[in-house]
Each structure stands twice: as structure tokens, then as C-alpha cells.
C-alpha positions in Angstrom: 40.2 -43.7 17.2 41.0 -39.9 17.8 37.3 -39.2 16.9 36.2 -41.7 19.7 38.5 -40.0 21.8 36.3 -36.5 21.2 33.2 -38.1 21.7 33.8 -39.9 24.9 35.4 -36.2 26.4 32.0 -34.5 24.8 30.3 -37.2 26.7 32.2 -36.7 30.3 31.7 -32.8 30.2 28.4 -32.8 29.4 27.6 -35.5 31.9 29.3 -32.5 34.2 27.5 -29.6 32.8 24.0 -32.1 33.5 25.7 -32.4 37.0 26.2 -28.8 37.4 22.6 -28.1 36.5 20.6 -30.7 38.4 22.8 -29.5 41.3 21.0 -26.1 40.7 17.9 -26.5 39.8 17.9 -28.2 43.2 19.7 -24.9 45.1 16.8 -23.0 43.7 14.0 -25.3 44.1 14.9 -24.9 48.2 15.5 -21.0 47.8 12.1 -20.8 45.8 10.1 -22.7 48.9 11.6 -19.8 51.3 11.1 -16.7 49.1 7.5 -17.9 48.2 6.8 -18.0 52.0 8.0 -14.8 52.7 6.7 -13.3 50.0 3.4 -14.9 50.5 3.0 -13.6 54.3 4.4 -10.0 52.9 1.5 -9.9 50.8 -1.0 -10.1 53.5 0.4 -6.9 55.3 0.4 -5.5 51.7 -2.7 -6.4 50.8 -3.9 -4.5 54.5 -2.2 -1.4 54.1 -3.8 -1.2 50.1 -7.3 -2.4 51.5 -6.8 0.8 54.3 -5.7 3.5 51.6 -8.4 2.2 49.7 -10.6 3.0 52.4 -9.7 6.0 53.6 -9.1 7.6 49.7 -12.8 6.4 49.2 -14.3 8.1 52.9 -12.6 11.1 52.0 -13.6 11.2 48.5 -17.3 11.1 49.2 -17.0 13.7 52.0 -14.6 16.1 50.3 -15.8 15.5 46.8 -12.0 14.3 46.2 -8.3 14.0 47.9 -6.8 17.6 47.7 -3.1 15.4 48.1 -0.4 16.3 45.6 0.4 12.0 46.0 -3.5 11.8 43.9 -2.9 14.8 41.5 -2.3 13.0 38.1 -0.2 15.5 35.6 -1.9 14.5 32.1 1.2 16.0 30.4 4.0 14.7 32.7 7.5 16.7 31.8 9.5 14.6 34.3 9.1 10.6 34.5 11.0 8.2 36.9 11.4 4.8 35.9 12.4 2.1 38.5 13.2 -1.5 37.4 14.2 -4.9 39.3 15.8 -7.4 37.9 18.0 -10.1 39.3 22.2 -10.1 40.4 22.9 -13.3 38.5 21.9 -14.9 35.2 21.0 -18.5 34.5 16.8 -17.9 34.7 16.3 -17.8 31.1 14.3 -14.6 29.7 13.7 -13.4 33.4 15.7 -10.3 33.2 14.9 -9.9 29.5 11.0 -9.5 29.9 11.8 -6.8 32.5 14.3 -4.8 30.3 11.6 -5.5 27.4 9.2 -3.7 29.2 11.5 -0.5 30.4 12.4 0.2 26.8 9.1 0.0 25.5 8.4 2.6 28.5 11.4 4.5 26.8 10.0 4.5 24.0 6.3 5.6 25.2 7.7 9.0 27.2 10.6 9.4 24.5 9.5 13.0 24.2 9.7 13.4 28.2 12.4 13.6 30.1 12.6 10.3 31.8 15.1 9.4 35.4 15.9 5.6 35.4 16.7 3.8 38.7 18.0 0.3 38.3 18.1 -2.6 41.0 19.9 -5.4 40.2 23.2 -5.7 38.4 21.8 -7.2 35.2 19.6 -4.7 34.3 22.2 -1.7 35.4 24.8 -3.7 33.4 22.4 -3.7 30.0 21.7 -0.2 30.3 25.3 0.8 30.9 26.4 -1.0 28.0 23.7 0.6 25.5 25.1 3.9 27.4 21.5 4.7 29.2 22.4 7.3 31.8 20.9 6.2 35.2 20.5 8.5 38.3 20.5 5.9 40.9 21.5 2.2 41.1 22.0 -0.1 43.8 23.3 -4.3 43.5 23.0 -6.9 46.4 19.7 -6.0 47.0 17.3 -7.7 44.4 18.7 -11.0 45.5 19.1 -9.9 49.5 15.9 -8.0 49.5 15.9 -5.4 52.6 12.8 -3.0 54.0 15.4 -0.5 55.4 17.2 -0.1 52.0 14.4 -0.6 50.0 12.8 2.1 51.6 16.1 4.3 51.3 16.2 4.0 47.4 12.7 5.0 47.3 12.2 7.6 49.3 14.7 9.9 47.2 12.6 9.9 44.3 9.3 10.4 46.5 11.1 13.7 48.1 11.7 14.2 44.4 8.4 14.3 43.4 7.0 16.0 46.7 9.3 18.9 45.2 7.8 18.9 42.2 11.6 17.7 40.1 9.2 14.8 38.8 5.9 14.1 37.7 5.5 10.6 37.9 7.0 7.2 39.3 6.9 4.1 37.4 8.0 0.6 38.9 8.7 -2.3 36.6 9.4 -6.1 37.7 8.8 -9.7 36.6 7.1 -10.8 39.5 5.9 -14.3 40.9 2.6 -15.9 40.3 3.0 -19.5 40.6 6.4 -22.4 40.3 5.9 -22.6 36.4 5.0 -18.5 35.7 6.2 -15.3 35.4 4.4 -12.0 35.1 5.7 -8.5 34.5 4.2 -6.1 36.7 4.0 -2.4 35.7 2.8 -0.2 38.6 2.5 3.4 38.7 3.2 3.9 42.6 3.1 8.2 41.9 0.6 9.8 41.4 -1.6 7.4 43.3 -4.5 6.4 40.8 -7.6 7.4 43.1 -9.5 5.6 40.0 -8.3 2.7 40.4 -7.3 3.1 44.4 -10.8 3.0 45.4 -12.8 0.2 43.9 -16.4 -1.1 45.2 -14.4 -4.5 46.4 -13.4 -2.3 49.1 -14.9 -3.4 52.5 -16.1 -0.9 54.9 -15.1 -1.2 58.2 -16.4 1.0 61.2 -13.2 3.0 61.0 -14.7 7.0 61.4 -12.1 9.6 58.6 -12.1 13.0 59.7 -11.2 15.7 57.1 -7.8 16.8 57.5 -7.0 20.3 56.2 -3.0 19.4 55.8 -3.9 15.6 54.0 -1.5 14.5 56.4 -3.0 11.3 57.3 -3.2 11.0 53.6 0.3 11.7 52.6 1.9 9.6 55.8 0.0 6.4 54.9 0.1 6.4 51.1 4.5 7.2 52.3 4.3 3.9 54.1 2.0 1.9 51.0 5.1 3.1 48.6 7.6 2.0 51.1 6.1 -1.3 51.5 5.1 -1.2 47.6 9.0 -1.3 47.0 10.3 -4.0 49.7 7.6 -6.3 48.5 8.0 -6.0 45.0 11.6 -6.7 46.2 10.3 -10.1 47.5 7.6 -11.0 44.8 10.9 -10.5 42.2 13.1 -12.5 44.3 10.5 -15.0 44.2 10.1 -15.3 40.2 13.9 -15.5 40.0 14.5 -18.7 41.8 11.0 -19.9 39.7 13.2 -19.2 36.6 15.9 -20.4 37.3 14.2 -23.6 38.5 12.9 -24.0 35.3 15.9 -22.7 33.1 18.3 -25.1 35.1 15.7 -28.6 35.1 15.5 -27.8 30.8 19.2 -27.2 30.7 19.6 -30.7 32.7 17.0 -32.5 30.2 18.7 -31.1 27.3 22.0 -32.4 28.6 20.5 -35.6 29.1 19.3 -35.5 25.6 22.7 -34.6 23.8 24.1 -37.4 26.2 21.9 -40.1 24.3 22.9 -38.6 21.2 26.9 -38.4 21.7 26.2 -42.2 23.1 24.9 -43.3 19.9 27.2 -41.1 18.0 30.1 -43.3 19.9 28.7 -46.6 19.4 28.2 -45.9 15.8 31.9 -44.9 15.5 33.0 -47.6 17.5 31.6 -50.1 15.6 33.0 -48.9 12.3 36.1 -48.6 13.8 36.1 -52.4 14.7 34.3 -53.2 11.4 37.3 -51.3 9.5 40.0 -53.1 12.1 37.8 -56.3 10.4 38.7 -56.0 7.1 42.1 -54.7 7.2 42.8 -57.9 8.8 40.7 -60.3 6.3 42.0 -58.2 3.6 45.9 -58.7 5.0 45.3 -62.8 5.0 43.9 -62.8 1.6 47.1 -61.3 0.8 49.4 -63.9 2.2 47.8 -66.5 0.6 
């Protein structure tokens, strides 16, 4: 009887773990609908300001013969490498925060004989990289899952003045970022120097907007200042995004499992009970036998 006593408190706590979950999964589900539409109306002015730095790099490339901009100089032997990753303030979204720790230390690995700046957002991540004793220059928590232009912009622009002074050679941003309810994808973009290569593509559209050389690239430098900025908040939201996607997903195959394991403690129980009963059975056939 003690054994059906285990089985049927197995039975009640996972019934409240499946609770717990569903209860979750549904938290997130609401959260994801919100974050998809912010991020989804972010990506439109994103998508602008990329399309106008696309055009301008390309009007001024075919009228200078190239962008004279330290923001387009690529350093093919970078000494100095900053490395920026996102990853979420809570657990609970299966590999989320993995594949984006994945991908920093194969970066690690890949400028181990540079000298390389990491930047975390996000207390998972900061909390792995403490642990394995990874020295960090900046970090900030709260703001992966509150996502915030004003500090985004704040965090970033240290390492930009960084690189403007010539401390760094190159800025590297890594985060798992949203692509649809059911995937994931970690995005690696270099967001200093600015790739011109890849910057100005023929997809670009030409509008009637008329570039003047500017001896000082200030244009140049004051808009590709602002596509960073905005490269940072929205990553931000496109993260923010793929966490509550995870999580969805982590929490809705924790709650299947947990109904699974309760179909399998309930048979387990049944089975116990009815040797139990079956034992009870013969004790008392055997105990008759006895008296006669």
C-alpha cells in the first residue's frame, strides 16, 4: 500500500507541474502575439533606414569611386574585436540561450589570436560567461526582456566611440532571433565596419533623392550612427520575440510530456492496485483453507 501511496503523490505533482506549464505556455503565447507586432512594425522603419544607407553608400560610391568613412574601412587583420551577444533574463525556452552562447564561443574560438571585448545582454548569457570566468567589459540585465531604444542605444554607443577612436577594429552582434511561432535563427551581424559589399546590393531601389559629396562623410557617419542604434533596439525586439516563441514551445512539450508520464503513473497505479487486491485475495482464501 506504501507504493500506492508514491504513485498517487507522483501522480498529483505532476498533474501540478502539467498545471504549471500549460499555465505558461499560455503567458507566453499572449506575450509572443505583442512582441511579434512590435517587432514586426520595428522592422519596417529598419528595413527604411537600411534601404536609405543602401542608397546613399551606392550614390556615393559611383561618384567618389568609394566611401572615404572610417564606419566602411574593413581592417583585414583586426587586433581588437568586440563581441556583443543577447540572450534572454529567464530560462525555461529550451536551447534558446544555448544556440546564442554556441555561436559566441565558436567566435572565441575564430579571433582566439585577437584580442577580443565581450558585451553581454541578458543575465543568462553574462551568468555562463561569469561562471567559465570570461572577463566581460560591459553588461547590462532587464533589458533583453524590457527592450528600450534609449538604453539600447546607450550600451552601443560606447563601443562605436570605441571604435571611432580607433581602441577596436571591429563590432560583432550575436542573437537568436525570430522568424516565425515554431523557429529560431541565430543571427550574426557585423554592425562595424559597415560591409559596403554587401551594404549596397542591386535590390536597392533608386529613388529621386540627389547625394552631394561631402568632404567630412558626415552625412555618412550620422546616418550609418542612427542604422547601428536602431540595428541594436531592434535586434533587442527580434530576440525578445524568439524567446517567448521558445518558451511557447519548450512549455506546450513540457505539458505533453507531463501528460504522458501521467498515463504512465496511471497505469503503473492500476497495476499495483490490482495486485494489491489480488494478494489481499489470497491471503484471505489461503487463511479459510486453513480453518478448515
Amino acid at each position: 500500500m506504501a507504493n500506492l501511496k508514491d504513485i498517487k503523490r507522483k501522480i498529483s505533482s505532476v498533474k501540478g507541474t502539467q498545471k504549471t506549464t500549460r499555465a505558461m505556455k499560455l503567458v507566453s503565447s499572449a506575450k509572443l502575439k505583442r512582441a511579434e507586432e512590435v517587432a514586426k512594425r520595428s522592422k519596417v522603419y529598419a528595413t527604411k533606414l537600411t534601404e536609405l544607407l543602401n542608397e546613399i553608400a551606392e550614390k556615393l560610391t559611383n561618384s567618389n569611386g568609394g566611401i572615404d568613412s572610417i564606419f566602411f574601412k574593413e581592417n583585414p587583420n583586426p587586433k581588437v574585436v568586440d563581441i556583443v551577444f543577447i540572450t534572454a533574463d529567464k530560462g525555461l525556452c529550451g536551447a534558446f540561450n544555448h544556440q546564442t552562447i554556441k555561436r559566441v564561443n565558436a567566435l572565441l574560438k575564430k579571433y582566439k589570436d585577437t584580442t577580443i571585448r565581450l558585451s553581454g545582454i541578458g543575465k543568462k548569457g553574462i551568468a555562463y560567461f561569469k561562471y567559465n570566468k570570461v572577463e566581460m567589459i560591459n553588461e547590462i540585465e532587464n533589458l533583453s526582456s524590457s527592450p528600450n531604444y534609449e538604453k539600447a542605444q546607450g550600451f552601443i554607443s560606447k563601443l562605436v566611440k570605441d571604435y571611432e577612436d580607433g581602441k577596436t577594429d571591429k563590432i560583432i552582434l550575436v542573437y537568436n532571433g525570430y522568424v516565425n511561432m515554431i523557429t529560431q535563427e541565430v543571427v550574426e551581424l557585423q554592425l562595424l565596419p559597415v560591409n559596403s559589399s554587401e551594404v549596397i546590393t542591386k535590390s536597392v531601389s533608386m529613388s529621386e533623392l540627389e547625394v552631394e559629396p561631402d568632404d567630412d562623410d558626415t552625412l555618412v557617419e550620422e546616418l550609418t550612427k542612427k542604422y547601428i542604434d536602431y540595428s541594436m533596439y531592434y535586434s533587442l525586439l527580434n530576440s525578445l520575440a524568439a524567446e517567448h516563441s521558445a518558451r511557447m514551445q519548450a512549455m506546450d512539450a513540457a505539458t505533453n510530456n507531463a501528460k504522458e508520464m501521467v498515463k504512465k503513473l496511471t497505469v503503473a497505479y492500476n497495476k499495483a492496485r490490482q495486485e494489491a487486491i489480488t494478494t489481499e485475495l489470497i491471503e484471505i482464501i489461503s487463511g479459510m483453507e486453513s480453518l478448515k
